[in-house]
C-alpha positions as CSV (number, residue, x, y, z in Angstrom):
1,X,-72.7,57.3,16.9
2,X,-76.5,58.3,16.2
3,X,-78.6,59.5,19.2
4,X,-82.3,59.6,18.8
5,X,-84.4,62.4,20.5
6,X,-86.7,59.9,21.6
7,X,-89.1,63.1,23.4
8,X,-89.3,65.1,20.1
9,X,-89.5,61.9,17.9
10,X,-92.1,60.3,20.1
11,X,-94.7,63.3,18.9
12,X,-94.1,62.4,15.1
13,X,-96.3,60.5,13.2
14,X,-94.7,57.1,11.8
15,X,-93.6,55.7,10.0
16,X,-90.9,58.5,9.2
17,X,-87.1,58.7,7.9
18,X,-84.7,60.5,10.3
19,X,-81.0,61.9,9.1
20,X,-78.1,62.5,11.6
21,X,-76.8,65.2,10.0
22,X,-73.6,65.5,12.4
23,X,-72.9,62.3,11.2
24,X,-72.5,63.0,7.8
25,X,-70.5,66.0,8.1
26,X,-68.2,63.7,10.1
27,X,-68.7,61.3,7.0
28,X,-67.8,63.8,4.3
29,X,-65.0,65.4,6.5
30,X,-63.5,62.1,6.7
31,X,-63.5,61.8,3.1
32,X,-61.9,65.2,2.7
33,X,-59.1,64.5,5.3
34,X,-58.3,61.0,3.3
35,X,-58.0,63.1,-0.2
36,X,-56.4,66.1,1.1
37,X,-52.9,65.0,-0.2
38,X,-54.4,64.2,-3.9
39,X,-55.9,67.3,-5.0
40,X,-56.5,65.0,-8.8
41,X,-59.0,62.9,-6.4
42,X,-62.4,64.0,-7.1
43,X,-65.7,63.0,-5.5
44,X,-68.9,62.8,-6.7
45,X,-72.0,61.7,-4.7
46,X,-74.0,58.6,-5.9
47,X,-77.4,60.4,-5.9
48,X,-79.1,57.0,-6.3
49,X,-78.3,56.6,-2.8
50,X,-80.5,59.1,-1.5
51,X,-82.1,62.2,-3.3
52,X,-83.6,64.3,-0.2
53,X,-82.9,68.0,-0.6
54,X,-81.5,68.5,3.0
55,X,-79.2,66.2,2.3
56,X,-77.6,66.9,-0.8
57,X,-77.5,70.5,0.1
58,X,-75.2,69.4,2.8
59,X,-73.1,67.1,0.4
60,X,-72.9,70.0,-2.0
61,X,-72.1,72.5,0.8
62,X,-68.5,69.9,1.5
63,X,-67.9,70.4,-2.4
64,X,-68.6,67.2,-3.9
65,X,-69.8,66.4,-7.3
66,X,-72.7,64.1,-8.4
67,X,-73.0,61.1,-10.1
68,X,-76.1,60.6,-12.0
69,X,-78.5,57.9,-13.4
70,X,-81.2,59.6,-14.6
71,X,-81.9,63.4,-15.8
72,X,-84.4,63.6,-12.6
73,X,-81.2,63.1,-10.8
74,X,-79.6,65.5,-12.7
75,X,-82.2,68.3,-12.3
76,X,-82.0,67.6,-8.3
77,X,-78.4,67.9,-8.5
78,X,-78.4,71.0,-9.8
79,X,-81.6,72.0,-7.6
80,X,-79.5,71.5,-4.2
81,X,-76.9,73.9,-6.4
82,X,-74.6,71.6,-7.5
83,X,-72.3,73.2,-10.3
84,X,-73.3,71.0,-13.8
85,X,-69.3,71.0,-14.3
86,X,-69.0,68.7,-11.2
87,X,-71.6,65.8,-12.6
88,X,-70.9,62.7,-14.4
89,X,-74.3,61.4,-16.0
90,X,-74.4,57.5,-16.4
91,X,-76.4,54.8,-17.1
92,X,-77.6,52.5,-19.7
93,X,-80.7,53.7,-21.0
94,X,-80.0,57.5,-21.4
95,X,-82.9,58.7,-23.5
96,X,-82.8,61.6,-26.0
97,X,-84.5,63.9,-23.5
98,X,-81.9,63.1,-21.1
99,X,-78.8,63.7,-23.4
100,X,-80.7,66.3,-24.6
101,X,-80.7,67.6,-20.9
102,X,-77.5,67.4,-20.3
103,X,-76.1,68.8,-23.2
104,X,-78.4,72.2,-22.4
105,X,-76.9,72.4,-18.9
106,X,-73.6,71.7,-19.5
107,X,-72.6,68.3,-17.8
108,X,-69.3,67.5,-17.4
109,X,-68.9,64.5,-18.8
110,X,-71.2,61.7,-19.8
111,X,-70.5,58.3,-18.6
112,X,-71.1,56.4,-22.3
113,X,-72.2,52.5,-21.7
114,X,-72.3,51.6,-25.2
115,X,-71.2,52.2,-28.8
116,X,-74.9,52.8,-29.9
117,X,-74.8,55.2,-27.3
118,X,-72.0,56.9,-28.3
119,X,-73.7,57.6,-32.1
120,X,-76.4,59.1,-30.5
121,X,-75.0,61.7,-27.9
122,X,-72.8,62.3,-31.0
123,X,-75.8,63.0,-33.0
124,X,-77.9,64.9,-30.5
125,X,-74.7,67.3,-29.9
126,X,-73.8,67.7,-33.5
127,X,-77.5,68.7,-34.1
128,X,-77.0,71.4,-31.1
129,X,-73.5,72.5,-32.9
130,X,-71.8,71.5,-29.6
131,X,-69.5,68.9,-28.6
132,X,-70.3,66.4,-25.6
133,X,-67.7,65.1,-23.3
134,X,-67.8,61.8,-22.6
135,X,-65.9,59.1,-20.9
136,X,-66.1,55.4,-22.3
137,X,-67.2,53.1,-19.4
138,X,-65.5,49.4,-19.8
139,X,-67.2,46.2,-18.1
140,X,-63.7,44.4,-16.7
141,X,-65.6,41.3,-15.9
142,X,-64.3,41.4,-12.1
143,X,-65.6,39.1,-9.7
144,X,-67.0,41.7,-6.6
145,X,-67.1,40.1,-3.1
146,X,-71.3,40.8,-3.2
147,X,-74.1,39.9,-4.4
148,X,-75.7,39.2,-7.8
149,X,-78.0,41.9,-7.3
150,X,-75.6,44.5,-7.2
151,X,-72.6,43.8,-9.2
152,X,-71.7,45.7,-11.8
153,X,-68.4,45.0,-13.7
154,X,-68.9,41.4,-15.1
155,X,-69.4,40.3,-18.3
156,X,-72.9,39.3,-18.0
157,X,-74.0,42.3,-16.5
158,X,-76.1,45.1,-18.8
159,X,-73.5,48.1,-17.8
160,X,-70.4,49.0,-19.9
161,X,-68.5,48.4,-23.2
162,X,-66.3,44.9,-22.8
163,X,-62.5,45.6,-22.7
164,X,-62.6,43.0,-25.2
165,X,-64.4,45.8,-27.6
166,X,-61.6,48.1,-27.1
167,X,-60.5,48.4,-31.0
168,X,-63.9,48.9,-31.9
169,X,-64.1,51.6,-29.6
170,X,-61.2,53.5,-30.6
171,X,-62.0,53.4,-34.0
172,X,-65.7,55.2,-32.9
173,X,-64.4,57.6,-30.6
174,X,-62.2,58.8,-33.7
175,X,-65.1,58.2,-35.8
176,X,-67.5,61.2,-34.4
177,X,-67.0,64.5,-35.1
178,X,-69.4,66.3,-32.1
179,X,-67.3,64.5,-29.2
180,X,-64.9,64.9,-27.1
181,X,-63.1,62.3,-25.3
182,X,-62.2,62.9,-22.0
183,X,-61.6,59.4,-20.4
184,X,-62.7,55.7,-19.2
185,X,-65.1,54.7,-16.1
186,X,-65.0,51.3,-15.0
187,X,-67.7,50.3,-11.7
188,X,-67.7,46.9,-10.2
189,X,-70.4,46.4,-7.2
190,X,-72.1,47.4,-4.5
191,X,-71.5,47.1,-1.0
192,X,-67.7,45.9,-1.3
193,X,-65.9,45.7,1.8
194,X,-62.7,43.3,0.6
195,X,-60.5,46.0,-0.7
196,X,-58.8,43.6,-2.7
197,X,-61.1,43.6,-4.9
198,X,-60.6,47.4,-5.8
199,X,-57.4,46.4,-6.5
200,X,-58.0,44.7,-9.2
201,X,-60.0,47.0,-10.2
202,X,-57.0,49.8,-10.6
203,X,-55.1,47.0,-12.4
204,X,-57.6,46.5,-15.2
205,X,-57.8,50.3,-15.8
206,X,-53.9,50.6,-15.7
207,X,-54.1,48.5,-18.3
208,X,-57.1,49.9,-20.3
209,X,-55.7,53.8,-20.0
210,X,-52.6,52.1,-21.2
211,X,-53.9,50.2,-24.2
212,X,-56.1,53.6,-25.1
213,X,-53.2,55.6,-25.1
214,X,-51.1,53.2,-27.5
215,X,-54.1,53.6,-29.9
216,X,-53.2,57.7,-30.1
217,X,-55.9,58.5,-27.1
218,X,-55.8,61.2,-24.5
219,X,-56.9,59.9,-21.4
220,X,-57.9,63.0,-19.3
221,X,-59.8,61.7,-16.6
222,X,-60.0,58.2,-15.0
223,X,-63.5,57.0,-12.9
224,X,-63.1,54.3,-11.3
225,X,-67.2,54.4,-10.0
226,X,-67.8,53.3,-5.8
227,X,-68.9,50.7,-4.4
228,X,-67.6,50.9,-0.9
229,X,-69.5,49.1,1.5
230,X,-70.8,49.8,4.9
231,X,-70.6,47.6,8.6
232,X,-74.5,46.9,9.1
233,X,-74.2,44.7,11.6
234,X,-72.5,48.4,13.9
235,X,-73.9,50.8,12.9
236,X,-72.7,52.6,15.9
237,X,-69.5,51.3,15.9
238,X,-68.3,51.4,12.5
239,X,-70.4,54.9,12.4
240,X,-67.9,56.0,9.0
241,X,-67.1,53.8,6.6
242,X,-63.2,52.6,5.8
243,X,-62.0,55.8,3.5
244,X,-58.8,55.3,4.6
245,X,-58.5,51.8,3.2
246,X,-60.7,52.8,0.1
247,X,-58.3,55.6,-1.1
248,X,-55.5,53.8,-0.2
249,X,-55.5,51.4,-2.9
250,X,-55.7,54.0,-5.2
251,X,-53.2,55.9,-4.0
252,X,-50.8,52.6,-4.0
253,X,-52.4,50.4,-7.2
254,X,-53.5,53.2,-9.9
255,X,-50.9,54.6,-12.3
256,X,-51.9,58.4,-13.3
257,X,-49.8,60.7,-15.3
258,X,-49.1,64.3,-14.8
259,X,-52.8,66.3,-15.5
260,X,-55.1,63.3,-15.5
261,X,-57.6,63.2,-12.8
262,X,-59.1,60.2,-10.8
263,X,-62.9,60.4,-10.2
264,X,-65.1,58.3,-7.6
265,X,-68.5,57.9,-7.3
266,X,-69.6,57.1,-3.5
267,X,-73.4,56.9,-2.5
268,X,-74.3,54.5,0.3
269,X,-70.7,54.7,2.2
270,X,-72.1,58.6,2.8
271,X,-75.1,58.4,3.5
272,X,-76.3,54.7,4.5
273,X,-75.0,54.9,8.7
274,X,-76.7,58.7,9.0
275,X,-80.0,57.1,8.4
276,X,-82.7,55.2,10.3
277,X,-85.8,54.5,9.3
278,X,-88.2,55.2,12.6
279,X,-91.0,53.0,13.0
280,X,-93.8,52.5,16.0
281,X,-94.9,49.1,16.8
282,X,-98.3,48.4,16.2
283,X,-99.2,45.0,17.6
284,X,-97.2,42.5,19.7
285,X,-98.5,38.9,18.1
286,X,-98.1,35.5,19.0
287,X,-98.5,32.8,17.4
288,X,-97.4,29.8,15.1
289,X,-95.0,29.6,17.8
290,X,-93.1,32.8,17.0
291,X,-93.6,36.5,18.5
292,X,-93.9,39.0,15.6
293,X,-93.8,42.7,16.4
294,X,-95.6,44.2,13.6
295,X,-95.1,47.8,12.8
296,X,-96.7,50.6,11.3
297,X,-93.6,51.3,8.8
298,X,-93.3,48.2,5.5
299,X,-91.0,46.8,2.9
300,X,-92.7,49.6,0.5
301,X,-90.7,51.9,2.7
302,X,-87.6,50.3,3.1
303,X,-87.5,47.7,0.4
304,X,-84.0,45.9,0.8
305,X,-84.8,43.0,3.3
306,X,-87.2,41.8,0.9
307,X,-85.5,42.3,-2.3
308,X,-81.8,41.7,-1.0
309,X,-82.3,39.5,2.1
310,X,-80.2,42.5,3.7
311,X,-79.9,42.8,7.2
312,X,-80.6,46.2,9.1
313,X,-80.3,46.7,12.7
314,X,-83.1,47.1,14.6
315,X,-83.5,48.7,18.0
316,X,-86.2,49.5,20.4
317,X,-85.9,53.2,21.2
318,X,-88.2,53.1,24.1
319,X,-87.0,51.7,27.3
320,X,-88.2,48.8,28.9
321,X,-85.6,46.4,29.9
322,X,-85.1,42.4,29.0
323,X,-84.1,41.1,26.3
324,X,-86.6,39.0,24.0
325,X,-86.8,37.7,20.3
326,X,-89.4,38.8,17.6
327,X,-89.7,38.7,14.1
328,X,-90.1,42.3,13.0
329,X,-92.2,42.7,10.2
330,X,-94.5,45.3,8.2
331,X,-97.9,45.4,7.3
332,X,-97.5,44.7,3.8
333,X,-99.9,42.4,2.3
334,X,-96.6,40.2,1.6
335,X,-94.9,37.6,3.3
336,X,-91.9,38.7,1.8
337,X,-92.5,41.8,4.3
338,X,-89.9,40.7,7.0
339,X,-87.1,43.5,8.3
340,X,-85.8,40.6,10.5
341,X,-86.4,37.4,11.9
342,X,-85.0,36.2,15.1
343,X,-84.2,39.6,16.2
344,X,-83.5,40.3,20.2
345,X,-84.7,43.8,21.2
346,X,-85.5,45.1,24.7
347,X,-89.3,43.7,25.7
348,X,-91.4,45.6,23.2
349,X,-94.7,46.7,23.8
350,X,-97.4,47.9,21.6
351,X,-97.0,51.8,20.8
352,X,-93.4,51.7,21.3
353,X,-91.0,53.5,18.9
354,X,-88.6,51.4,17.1
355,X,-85.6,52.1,14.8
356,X,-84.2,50.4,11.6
357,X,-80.6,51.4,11.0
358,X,-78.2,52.3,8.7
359,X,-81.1,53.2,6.2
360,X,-80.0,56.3,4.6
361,X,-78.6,54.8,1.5
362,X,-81.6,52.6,-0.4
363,X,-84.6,53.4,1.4
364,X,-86.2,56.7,1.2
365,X,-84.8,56.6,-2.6
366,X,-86.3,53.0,-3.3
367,X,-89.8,53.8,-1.4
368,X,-93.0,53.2,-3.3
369,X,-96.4,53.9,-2.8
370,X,-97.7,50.0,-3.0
371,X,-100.6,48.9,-0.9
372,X,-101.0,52.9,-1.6
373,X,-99.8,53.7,1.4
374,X,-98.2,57.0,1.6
375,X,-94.5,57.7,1.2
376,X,-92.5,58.2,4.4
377,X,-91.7,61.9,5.6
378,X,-88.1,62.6,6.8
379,X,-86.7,64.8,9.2
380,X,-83.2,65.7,10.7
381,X,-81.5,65.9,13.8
382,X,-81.5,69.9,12.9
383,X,-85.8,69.7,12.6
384,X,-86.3,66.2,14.7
């Protein structure tokens, strides 16, 4: 449960992003008690989740990996001092400079999303006089309990190689001469809480390690991406996410032989609940018959209501008593700026300091500088 040191917060100017950092030690021990038994589990962290420096020192600190997107992610993976043998680089649109990158510092494995892909990281490494590893990522066409925004594995979505492909595939790999093949990556969603739906995810890659193997290829390694999702609706209560669930179903569902290892990639379920975005309310309005608290922090600082229609907790961190209900919105020149409608906080005054939870995943990494208004600082309960 976050607890918000309203006296040392109160003298910070807002808007501003604050990290519970005893929270995600809790978050990332969790994880290591839930994986303790399966020493062939390895995690890497989702960096798209949340890039800030204090926190992936921390995540680095517990021994996890990375998973990257983009070779700016890569360099700040390796800036927090991350080991380049613990990150997986994916992504559709790799450029040259980015293989390129990757190749100089060593990678572990790139996460290949297509076959023209595949010719090129074999032509940038041949050109080197290296070899790249690289792990094929399939698209299983699975159905994830979320929305269209953030689903990832089916067929008309941009990432991955079909599994209907698979020959072809093969017949590539074996093809290039400055590869090596390490193993498949499969990633469905976003934001999955129904673990059946991870299920079904280890079934279609028992099957594809199984069909790659009749076809005379080692399978070394086996991602099977992230995706787990988060209670937003308690933040306090649900504080860590369900790891024990998570790994279960691999631990029951996905077939591994002796010296393969299994490889997730978890952003938001680490970071998201450690995070609130802290705002201060700026004017109290009424009218149009509705009561809008406007605040000083907007949707170019946490983006997802207005892109996702996601809900975020919001709490009045000053103390007044009552209960009322507001529309709490930004001061975006958007009506699409809206963190909530029909929200009941505490009587809320002008001046007040109010918090917008489970914000660590998605925001400060999604912030922009529209209306050019300045990016959001962030601080930790070891600074706040």
């Amino acid at each position: 449960m976050t607890t918000f040191p309203i006296t040392r917060l109160a003298g910070r100017r807002t808007p501003f992003y604050y990290y519970d950092i005893a929270l995600l030690e809790q978050t990332l021990d969790t994880i290591a008690a839930e994986t303790h038994d399966r020493p062939d589990f390895i995690v890497h962290y989702a960096v798209k989740a949340n890039a800030n420096p204090a926190l992936l020192r921390i995540i680095m600190q517990h021994g996890l990996g990375a998973d990257c997107v983009s070779g700016e992610e890569v360099k700040a993976a390796l800036g927090a001092g991350i080991d380049a043998g613990k990150i997986v680089f994916a992504g559709v649109g790799k450029t040259d400079e980015e293989i390129n990158l990757g190749l100089d510092c060593g990678i572990s494995c790139f996460n290949v999303e297509s076959l023209e892909e595949l010719a090129v990281i074999d032509e940038l490494s041949g050109r080197k006089g290296t070899k790249a590893n690289v792990a094929i990522r399939f698209n299983p066409d699975i159905k994830a309990s979320t929305i269209a925004q953030i689903s990832t594995g089916r067929r008309e979505n941009k990432f991955g190689i079909s599994t209907d492909m698979i020959d072809e595939v093969a017949a590539a790999i074996k093809g290039c001469r400055n590869i090596t093949f390490k193993g498949t990556h499969m990633h469905i969603g976003s934001q999955i809480t129904e673990m059946g739906d991870f299920v079904r995810l280890a079934q279609s890659m028992n099957a594809t390690v199984s069909t790659l193997e009749a076809k005379g290829l080692t399978v070394e390694t086996i991602n099977v991406g992230g995706g787990l999702g988060i209670d937003y609706h308690n933040p306090d209560g649900a504080a860590v996410a369900d790891f024990k669930a998570y790994f279960a179903v691999f631990k029951d569902n996905l077939r591994t032989r002796p010296g393969q290892t299994v490889h997730f990639e978890l952003g938001r379920s680490i970071v998201a609940q450690c995070g609130s975005l802290i705002s201060r309310v700026t004017y109290v309005k009424q009218g149009c018959g509705k009561r809008f608290v406007i605040l000083d922090a907007g949707m170019n600082d946490l983006v997802r209501p207005a892109m996702y229609k996601a809900h975020h907790e919001i709490q009045n961190l000053t103390p007044h008593g009552g209960a009322e209900l507001f529309d709490v919105v930004g001061p975006v020149c958007e009506s699409s700026d809206v963190f909530g409608g029909d929200v009941t906080m505490s009587t809320t005054r002008r001046g007040d300091l109010v918090a917008i939870r489970s914000a660590g995943a998605y925001g400060e990494t999604m912030a922009s500088r529209y209306n050019l208004r300045p990016l959001a600082p962030s601080y930790t309960d070891k600074d706040a």
